[in-house]
Residue frames relative to the residue before (quaternion, step in Angstrom):
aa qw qx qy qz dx dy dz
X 1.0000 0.0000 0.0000 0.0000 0.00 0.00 0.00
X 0.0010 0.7638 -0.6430 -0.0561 3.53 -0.55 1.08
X 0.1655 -0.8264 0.5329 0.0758 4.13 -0.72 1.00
X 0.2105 0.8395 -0.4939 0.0841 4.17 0.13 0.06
X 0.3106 -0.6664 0.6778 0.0008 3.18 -1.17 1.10
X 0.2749 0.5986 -0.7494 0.0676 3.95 -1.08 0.91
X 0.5271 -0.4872 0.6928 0.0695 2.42 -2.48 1.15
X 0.4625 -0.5596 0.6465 0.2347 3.75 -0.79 1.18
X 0.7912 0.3776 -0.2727 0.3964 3.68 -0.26 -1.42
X 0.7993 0.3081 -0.3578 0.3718 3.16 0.14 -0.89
X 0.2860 -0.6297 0.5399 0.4798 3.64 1.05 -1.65
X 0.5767 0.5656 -0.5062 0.3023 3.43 1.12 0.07
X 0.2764 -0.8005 0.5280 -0.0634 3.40 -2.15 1.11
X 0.0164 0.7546 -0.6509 0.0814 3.42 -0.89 0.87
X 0.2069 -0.7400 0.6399 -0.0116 2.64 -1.32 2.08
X 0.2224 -0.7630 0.5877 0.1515 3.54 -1.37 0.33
X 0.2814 0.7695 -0.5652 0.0966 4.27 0.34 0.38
X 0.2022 -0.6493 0.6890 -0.2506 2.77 -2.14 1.78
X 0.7996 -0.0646 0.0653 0.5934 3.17 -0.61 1.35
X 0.4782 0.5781 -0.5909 0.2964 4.01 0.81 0.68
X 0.7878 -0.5236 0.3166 0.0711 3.65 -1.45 0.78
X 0.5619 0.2366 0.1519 0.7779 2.91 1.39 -2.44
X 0.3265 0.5983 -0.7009 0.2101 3.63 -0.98 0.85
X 0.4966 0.5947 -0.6130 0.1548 3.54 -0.81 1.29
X 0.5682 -0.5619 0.5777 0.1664 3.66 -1.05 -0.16
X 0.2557 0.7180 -0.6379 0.1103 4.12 -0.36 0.91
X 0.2901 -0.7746 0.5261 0.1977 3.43 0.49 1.59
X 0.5802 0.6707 -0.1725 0.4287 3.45 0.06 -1.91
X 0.8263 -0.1231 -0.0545 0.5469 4.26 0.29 -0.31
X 0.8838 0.3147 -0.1779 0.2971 3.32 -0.11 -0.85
X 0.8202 0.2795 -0.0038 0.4992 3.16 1.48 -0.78
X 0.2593 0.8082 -0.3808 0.3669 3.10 2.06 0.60
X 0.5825 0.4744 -0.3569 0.5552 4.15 1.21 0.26
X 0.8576 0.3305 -0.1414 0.3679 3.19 0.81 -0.50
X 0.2411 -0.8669 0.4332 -0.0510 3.09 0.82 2.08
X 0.0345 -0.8283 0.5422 -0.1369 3.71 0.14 1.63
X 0.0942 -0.6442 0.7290 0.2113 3.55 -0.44 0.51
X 0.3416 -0.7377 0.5816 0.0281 3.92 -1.14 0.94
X 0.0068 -0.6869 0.7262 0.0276 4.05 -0.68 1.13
X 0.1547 0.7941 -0.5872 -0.0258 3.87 -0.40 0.57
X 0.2852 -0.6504 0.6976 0.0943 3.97 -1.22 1.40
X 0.0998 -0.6083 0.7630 0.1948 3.38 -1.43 0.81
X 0.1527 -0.7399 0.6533 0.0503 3.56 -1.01 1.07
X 0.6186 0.5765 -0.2836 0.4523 3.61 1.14 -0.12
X 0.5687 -0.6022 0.2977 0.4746 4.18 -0.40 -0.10
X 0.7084 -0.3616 0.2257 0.5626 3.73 -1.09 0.37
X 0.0594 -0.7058 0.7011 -0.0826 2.82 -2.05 1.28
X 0.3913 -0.6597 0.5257 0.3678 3.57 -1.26 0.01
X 0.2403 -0.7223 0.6416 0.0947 2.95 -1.14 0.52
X 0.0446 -0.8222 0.5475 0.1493 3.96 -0.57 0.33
X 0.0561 -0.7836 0.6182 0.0272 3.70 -0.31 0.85
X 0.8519 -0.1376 0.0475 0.5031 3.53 -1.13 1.07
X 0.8666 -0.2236 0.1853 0.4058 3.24 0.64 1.49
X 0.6952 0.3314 -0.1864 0.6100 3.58 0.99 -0.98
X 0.4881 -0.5646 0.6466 0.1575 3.41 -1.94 1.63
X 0.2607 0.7318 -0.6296 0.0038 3.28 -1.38 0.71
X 0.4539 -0.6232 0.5540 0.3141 3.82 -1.15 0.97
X 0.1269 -0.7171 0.6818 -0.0694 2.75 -1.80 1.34
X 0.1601 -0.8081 0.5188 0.2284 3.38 -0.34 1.38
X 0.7837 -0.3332 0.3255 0.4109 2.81 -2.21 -0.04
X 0.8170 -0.0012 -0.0152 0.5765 3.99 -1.22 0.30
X 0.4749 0.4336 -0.5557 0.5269 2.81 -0.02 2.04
X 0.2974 -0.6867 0.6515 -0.1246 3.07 -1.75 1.88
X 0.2248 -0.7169 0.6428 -0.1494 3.15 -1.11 1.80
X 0.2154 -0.7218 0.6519 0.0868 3.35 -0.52 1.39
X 0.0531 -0.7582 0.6442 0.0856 3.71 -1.15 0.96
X 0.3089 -0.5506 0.6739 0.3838 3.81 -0.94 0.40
X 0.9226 -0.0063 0.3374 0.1872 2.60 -2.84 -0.06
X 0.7975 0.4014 -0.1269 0.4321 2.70 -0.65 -2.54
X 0.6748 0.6552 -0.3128 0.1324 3.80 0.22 -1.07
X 0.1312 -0.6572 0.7040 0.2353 3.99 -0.80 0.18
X 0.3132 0.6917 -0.6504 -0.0194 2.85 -1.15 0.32
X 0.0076 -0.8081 0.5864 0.0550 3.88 -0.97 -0.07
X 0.4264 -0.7484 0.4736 0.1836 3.54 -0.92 1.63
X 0.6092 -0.5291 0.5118 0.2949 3.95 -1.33 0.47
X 0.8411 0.1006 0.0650 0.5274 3.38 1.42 -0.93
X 0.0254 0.9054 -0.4238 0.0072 2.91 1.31 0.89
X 0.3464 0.5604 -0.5532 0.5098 4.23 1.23 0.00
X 0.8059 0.4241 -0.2914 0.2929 3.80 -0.05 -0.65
X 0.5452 0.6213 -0.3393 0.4491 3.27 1.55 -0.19
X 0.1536 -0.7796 0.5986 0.1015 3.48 -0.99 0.18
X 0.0665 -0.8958 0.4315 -0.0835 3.84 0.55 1.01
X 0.0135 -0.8465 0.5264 0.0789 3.20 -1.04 1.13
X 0.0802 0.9215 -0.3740 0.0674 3.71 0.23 0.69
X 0.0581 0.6882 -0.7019 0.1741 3.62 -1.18 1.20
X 0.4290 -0.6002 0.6519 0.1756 3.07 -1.99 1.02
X 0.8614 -0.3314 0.2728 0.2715 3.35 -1.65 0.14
X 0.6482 0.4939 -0.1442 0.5614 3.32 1.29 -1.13
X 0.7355 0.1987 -0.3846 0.5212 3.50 0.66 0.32
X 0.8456 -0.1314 -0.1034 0.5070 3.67 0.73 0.04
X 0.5057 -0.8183 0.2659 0.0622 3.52 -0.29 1.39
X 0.2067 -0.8682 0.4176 0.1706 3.67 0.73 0.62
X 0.7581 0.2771 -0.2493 0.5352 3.37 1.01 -0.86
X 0.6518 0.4294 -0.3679 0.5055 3.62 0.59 -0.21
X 0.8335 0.0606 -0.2593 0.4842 3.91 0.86 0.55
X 0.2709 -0.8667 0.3887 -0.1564 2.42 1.07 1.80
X 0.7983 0.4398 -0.1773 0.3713 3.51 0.92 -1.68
X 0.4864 0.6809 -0.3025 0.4563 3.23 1.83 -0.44
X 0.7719 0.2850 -0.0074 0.5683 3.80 0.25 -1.36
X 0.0206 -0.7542 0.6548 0.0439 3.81 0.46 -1.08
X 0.5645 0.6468 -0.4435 0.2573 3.53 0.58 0.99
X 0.4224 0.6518 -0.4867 0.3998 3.44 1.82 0.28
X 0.7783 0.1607 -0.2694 0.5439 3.40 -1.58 1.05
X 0.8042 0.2199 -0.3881 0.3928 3.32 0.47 0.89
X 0.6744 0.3131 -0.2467 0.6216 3.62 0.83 -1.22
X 0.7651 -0.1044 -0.1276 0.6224 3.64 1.06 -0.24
X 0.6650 0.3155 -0.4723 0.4850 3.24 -1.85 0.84
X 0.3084 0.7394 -0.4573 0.3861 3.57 0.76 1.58
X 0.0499 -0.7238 0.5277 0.4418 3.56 -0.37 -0.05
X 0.7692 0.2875 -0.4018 0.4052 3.63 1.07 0.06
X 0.6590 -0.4942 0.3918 0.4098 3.31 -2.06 0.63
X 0.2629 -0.7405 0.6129 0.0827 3.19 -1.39 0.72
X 0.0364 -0.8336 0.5508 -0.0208 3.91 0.12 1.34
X 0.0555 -0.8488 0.5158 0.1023 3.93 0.01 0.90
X 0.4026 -0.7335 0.4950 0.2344 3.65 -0.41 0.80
X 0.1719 -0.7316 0.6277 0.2028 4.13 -0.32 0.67
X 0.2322 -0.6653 0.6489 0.2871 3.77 -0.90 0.31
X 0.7601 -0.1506 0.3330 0.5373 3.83 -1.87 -0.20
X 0.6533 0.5250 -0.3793 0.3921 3.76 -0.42 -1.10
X 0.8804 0.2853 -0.0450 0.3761 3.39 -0.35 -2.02
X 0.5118 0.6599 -0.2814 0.4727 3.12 1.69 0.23
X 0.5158 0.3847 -0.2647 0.7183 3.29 1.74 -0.55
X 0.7309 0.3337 -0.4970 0.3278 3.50 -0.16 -0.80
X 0.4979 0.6373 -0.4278 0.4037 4.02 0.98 -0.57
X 0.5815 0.5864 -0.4046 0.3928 3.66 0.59 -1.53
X 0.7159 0.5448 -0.2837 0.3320 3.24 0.35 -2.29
X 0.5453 0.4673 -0.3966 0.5718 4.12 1.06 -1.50
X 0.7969 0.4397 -0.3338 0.2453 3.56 -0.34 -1.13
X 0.4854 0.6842 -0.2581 0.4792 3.47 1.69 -0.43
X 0.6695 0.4819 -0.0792 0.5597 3.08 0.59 -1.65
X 0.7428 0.3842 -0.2916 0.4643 4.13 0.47 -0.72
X 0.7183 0.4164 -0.2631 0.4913 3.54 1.35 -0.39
X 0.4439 0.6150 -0.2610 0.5973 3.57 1.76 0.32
X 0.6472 0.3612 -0.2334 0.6294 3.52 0.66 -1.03
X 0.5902 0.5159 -0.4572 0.4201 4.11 -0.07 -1.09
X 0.7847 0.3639 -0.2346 0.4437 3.84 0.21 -1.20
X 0.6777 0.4551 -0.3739 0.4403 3.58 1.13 -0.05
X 0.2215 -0.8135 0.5375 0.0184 3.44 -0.42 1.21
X 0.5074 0.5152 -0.5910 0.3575 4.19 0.09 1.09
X 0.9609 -0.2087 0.0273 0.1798 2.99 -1.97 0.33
X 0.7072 0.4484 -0.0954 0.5382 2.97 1.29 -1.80
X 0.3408 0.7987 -0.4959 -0.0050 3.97 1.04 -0.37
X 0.5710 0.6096 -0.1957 0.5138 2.94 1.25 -2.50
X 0.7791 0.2998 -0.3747 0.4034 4.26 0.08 -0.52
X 0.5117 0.4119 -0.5421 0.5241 3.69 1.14 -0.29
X 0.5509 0.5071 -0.4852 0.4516 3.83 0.01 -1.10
X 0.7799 0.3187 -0.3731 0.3885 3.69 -0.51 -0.92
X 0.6298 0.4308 -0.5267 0.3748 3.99 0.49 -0.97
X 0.6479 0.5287 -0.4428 0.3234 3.78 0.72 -1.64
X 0.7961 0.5342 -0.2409 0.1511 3.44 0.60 -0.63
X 0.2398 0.6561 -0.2955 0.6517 2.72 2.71 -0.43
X 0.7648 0.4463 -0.2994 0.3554 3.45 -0.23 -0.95
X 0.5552 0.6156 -0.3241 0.4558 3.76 1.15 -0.99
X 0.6960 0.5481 -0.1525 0.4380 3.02 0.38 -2.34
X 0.7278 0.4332 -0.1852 0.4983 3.75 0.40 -1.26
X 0.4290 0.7708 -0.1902 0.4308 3.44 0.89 -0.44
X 0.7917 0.3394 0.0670 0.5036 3.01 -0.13 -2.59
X 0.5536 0.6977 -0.2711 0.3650 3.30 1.35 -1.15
X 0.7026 0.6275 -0.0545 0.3311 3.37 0.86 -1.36
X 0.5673 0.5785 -0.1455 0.5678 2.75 1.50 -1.73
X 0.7586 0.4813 -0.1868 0.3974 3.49 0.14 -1.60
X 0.6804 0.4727 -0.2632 0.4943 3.81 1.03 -0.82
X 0.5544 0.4033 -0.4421 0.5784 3.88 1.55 -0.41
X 0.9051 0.2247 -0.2408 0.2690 3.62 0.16 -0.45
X 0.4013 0.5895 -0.5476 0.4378 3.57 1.18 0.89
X 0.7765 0.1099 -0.0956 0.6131 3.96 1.42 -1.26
X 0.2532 -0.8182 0.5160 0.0125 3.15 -0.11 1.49
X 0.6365 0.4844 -0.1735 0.5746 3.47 0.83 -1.87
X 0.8202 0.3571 -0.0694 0.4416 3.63 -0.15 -1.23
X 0.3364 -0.5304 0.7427 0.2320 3.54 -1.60 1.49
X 0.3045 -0.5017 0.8088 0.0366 3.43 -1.97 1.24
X 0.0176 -0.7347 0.6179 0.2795 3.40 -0.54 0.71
X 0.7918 -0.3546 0.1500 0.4741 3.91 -1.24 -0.21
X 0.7116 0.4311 -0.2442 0.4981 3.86 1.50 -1.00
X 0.6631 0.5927 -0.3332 0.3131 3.21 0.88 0.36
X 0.5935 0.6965 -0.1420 0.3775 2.41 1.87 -1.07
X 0.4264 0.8417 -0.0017 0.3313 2.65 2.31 -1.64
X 0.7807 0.3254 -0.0327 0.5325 2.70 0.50 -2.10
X 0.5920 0.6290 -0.3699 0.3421 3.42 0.84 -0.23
X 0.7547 0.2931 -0.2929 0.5087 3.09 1.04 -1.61
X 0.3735 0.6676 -0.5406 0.3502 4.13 1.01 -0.23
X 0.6831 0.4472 -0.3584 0.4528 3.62 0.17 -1.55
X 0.7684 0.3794 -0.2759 0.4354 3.96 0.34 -1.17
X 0.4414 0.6762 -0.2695 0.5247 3.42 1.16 0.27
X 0.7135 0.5343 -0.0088 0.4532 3.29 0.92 -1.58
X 0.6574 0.3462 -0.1986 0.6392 3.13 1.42 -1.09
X 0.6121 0.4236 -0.5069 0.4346 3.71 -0.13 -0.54
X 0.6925 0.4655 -0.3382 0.4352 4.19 0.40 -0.86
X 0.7488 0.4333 -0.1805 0.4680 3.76 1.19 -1.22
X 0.5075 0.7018 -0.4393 0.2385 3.66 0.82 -1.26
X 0.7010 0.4984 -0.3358 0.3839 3.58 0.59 -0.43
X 0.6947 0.2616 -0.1482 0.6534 3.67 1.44 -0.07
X 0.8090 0.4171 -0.0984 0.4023 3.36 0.60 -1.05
X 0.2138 0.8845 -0.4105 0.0592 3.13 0.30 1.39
X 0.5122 0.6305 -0.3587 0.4599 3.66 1.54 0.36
X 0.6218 -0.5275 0.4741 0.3322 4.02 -1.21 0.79
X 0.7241 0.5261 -0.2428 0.3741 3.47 0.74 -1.41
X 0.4342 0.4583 -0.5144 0.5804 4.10 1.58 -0.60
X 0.8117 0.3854 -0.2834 0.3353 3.46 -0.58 -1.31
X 0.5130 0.4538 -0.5050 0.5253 4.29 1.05 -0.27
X 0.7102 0.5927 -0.2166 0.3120 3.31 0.28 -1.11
X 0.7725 0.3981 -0.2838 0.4054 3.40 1.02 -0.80
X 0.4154 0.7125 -0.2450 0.5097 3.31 2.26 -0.34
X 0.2112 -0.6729 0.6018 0.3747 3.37 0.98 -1.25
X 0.5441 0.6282 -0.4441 0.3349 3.51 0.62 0.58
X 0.3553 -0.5787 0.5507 0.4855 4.15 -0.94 -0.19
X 0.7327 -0.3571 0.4189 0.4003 3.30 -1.90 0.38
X 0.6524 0.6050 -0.2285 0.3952 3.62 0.82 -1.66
X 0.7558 0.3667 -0.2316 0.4906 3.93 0.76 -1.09
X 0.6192 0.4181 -0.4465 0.4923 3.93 1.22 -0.03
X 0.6258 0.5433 -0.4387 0.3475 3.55 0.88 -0.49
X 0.5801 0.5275 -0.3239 0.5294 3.48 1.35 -1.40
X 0.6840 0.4890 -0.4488 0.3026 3.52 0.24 -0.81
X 0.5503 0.6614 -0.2169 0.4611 3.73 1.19 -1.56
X 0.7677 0.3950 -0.1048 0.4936 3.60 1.01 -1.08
X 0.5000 0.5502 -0.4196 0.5209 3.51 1.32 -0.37
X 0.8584 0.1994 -0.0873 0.4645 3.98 0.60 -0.83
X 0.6617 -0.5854 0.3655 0.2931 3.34 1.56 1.10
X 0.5797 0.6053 -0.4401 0.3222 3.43 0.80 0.41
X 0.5594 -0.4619 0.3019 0.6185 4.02 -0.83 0.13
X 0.5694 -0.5625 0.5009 0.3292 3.15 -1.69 -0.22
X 0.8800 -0.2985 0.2513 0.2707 3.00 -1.31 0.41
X 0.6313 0.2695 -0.1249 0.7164 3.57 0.77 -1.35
X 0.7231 0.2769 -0.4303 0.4640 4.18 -0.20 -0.22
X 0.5743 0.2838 -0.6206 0.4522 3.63 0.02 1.02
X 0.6352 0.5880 -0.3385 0.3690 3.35 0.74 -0.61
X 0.6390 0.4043 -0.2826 0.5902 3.41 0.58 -0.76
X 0.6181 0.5306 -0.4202 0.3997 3.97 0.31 -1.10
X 0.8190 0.2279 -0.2809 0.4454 3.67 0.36 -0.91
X 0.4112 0.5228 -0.6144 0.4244 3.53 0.57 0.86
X 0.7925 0.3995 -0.1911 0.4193 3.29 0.44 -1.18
X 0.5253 0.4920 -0.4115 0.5592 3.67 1.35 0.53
X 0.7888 0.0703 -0.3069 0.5279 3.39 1.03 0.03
X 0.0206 0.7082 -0.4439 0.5486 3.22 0.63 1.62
X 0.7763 0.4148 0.0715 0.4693 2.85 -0.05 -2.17
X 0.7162 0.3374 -0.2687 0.5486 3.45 0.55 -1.17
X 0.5249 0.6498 -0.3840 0.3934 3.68 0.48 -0.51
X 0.7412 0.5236 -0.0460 0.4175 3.33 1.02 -1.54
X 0.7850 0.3647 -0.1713 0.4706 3.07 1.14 -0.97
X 0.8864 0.1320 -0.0297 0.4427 3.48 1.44 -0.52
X 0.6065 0.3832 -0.3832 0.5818 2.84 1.39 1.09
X 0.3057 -0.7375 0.4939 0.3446 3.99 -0.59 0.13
X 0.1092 0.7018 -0.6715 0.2112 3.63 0.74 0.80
X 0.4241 -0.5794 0.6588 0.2246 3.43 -1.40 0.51
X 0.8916 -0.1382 0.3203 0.2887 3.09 -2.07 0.47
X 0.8721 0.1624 0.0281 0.4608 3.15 -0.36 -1.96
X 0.5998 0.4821 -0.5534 0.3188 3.52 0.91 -0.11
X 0.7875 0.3786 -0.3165 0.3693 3.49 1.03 -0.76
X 0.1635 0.7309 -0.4739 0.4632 3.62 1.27 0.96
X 0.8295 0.3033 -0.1262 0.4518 2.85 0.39 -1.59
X 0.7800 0.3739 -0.3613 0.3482 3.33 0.75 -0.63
X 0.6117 0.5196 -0.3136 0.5073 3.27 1.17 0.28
X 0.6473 -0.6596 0.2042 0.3229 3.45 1.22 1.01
X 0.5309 0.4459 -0.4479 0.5645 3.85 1.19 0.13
X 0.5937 -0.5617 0.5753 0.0325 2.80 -1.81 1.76
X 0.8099 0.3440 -0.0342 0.4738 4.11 0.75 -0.90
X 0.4293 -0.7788 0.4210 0.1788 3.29 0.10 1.29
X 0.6630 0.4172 -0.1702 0.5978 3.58 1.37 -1.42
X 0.6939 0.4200 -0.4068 0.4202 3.89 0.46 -0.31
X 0.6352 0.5667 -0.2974 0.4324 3.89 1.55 -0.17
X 0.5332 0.7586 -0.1595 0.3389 2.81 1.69 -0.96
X 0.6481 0.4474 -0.0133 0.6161 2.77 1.71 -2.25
X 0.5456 0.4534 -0.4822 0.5141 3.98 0.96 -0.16
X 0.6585 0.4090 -0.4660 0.4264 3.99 0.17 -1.33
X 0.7895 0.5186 -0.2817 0.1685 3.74 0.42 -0.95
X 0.4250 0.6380 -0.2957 0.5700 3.19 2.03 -0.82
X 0.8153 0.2464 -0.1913 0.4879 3.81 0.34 -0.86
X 0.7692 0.3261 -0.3664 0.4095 3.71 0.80 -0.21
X 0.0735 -0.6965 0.5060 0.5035 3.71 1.42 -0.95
X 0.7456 0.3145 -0.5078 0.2956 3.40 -0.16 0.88
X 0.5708 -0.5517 0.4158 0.4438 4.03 -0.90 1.05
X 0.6163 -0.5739 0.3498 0.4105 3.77 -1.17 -0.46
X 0.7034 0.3012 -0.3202 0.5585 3.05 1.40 -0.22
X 0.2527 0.4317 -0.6430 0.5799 3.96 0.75 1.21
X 0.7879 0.3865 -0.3364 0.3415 3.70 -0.14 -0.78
X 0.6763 0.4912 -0.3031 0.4577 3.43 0.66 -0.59
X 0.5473 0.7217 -0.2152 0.3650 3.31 1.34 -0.72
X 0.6950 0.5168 0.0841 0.4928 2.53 1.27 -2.31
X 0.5326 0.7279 -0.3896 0.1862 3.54 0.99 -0.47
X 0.5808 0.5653 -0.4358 0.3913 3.68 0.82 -0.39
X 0.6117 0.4990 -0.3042 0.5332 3.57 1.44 -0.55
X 0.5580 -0.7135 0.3197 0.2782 3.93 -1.06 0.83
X 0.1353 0.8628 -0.4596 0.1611 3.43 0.90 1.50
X 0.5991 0.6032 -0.4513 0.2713 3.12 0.55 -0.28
X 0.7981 0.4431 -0.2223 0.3423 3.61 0.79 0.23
X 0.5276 0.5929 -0.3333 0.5090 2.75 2.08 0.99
């Protein structure tokens, strides 16, 4: 069952799929217009999932937020239950204050897999009920039910994912903040902005208090998110697009074809064109 709601005016969309067949995502060619942010439930029993090339296990009742930018495609994609919309129908960063889930449930460099227990498993069904009820109803108010259920999801999933990234440790609300801001910051900057001090600075913070802060809750540092999501699109570049070398140098903000080279390799052990080479083989997650 695939359900979807578009707005002519705006262009904005919301998909609903259940028990579909074909369910995957090749950002990079085929599906590179259709800027989907991606909530997917495996209700079925462990599966792989492969995101940009990389294999990853996906247990049973469990929900993988995917961004946009992402490829990814499920072993069993009948078991998935997917909810997906682009910017133009509901705005993550411009209601920000609503959901609070940019730079974290999305605009990660890492996957976030949130386990649902018995409970939130019913309470998910009941949303998932109620979103496949509204889709088939076609009057005025639809696009504003569509937008609360999804507030509700997003907020929801949100919640979940923040109890189980800092278990041990109270996050209070500005920390949390400043965290998902900085990871925010980079996804919009990463393509020019490769130094701690742009991104301290645009916080209003020193380099020294984001690093302590990052370290206060065990998290990478400051420069390893930064660097990480260059080299995720790097990688993606490499693997699914035939840009040369030096175009993606340049478009990834380094001035020296041979000093980028020697960054992708320090962090990947393989040059960029070992990697491109190498791509039929699961590299893309090393």
């Amino acid at each position: 069952m695939k359900l979807s709601v578009s707005d002519q005016n705006t262009g904005g969309d919301l998909l609903l799929l259940n028990n579909e067949t074909h369910f995957d995502r090749l950002f990079y060619t085929r599906d590179y217009d259709y800027k989907y942010f991606t909530i997917a439930w495996n209700r079925g029993e462990m599966q792989t999932v492969t995101i940009d090339g990389t294999p990853y296990d996906l247990m049973p009742h469990t929900i993988l937020p995917l961004m946009y930018n992402q490829s990814f495609y499920f072993e069993r994609p009948a078991d998935i239950v997917a909810w997906q919309f682009n910017r133009e129908f509901y705005c993550i960063v411009d209601h920000d204050a609503e959901v609070s889930c940019v730079g974290f449930l999305f605009g990660m460099n890492d996957h976030i897999f949130i386990d649902l227990d018995e409970e939130t498993r019913r309470r998910l069904q009941i949303l998932l009920d109620i979103f496949i009820e509204e889709l088939k109803t076609n009057d005025d108010i639809q696009n504003d039910m569509l937008i609360m259920l999804l507030k509700r999801l997003i907020t929801m999933v949100t919640k979940l994912a923040r109890a189980g990234k800092f278990p041990d440790v109270k996050l209070n609300d500005d920390r949390f903040h400043i965290l998902r801001k900085f990871n925010l910051l980079v996804e919009m900057n990463f393509h020019t902005q490769h130094s701690v001090s742009y991104y301290a600075g645009r916080l209003n913070k020193s380099p020294k208090t984001l690093s302590n802060l990052f370290a206060l809750y065990n998290y990478k540092t400051p420069i390893q998110i930064i660097q990480e999501r260059i080299l995720i699109e790097a990688k993606r570049l490499l693997f699914y697009t035939d840009k040369s070398a030096k175009q993606i140098t340049y478009e990834l903000g380094f001035d020296d074809a041979a000093y980028f080279s020697n960054f992708f390799k320090k962090h990947t052990s393989f040059s960029p064109t070992e990697f491109r080479n190498n791509k039929g083989v699961a590299v893309l997650g090393k």
